[in-house]
Structure formats: C-alpha cells, structure tokens
C-alpha positions in Angstrom: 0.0 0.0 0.0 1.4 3.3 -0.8 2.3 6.2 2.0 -0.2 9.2 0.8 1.5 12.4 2.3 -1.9 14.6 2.4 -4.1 11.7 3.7 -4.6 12.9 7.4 -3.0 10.3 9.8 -5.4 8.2 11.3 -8.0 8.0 8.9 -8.8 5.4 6.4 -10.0 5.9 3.2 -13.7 6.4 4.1 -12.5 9.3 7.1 -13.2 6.4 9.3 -10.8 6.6 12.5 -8.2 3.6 11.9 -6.3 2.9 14.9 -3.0 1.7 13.1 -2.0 5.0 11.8 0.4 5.6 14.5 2.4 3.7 16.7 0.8 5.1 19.9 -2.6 5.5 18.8 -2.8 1.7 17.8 -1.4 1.0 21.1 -3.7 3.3 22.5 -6.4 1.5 20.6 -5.1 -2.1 22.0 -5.1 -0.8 25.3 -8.8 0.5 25.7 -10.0 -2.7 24.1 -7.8 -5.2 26.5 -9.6 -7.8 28.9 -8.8 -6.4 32.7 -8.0 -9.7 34.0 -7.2 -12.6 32.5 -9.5 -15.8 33.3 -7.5 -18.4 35.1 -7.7 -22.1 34.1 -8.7 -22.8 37.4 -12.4 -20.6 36.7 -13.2 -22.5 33.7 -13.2 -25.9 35.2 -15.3 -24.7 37.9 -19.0 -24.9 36.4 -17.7 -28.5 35.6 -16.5 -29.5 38.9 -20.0 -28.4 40.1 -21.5 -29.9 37.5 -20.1 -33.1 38.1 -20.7 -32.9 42.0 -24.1 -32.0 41.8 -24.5 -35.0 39.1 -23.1 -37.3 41.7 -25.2 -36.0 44.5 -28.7 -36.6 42.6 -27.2 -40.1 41.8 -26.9 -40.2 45.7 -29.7 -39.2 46.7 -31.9 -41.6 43.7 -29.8 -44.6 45.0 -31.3 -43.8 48.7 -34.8 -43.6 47.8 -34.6 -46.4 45.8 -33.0 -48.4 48.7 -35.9 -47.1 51.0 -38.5 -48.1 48.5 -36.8 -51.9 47.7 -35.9 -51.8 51.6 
C-alpha cells in the first residue's frame, strides 16, 4: 500500500478513525480494548466441577430412595 502524504494520519479511506495510523494511537487503541484480567484455568473448570458434583449427589440421593422403597 502506498504512503499518501496529504491523507490525514489516522484516517482510512472512508474518514473512518483507523487505529493503526500511529504507533501510539494503535497501542492506545489495544489498550482500551484489553480484557482487565485474564481468566484463570482454574475458573473454567469450575462450572464443571460443580457440575459433576451435583451429578453425583442426585445419583446419591436416587440410590437412597430407591434403597428405601426396595428396603
């Protein structure tokens, strides 16, 4: 793509703001856009490990009744 001298910097063809026409405004523009904190592995297994208790705990609690019923 060819450097246009008398395009103003930080505008694509349109006049739309583009972040990558400087350095500092696309870093600017990364920055803004950037995730505060980063989700830890340990988070995403935790809907599963409840998941996977609660599972176990209606299996549990089925095997009682049934036991109490046969019983």
């Amino acid at each position: 793509m060819a450097h246009n001298p008398h395009a103003p910097h930080g505008q694509g063809p349109e006049g739309n703001y583009d972040p990558s026409g400087n350095t500092q405004m696309f870093r600017a523009f990364v920055d803004e856009g950037a995730p505060q904190g980063r989700p830890q592995p340990a988070a995403s297994t935790g809907p599963r490990v409840g998941l996977i208790v609660g599972v176990i705990a209606v299996i549990a609690v089925l095997a009682g009744v049934a036991w109490l019923a046969l019983g």
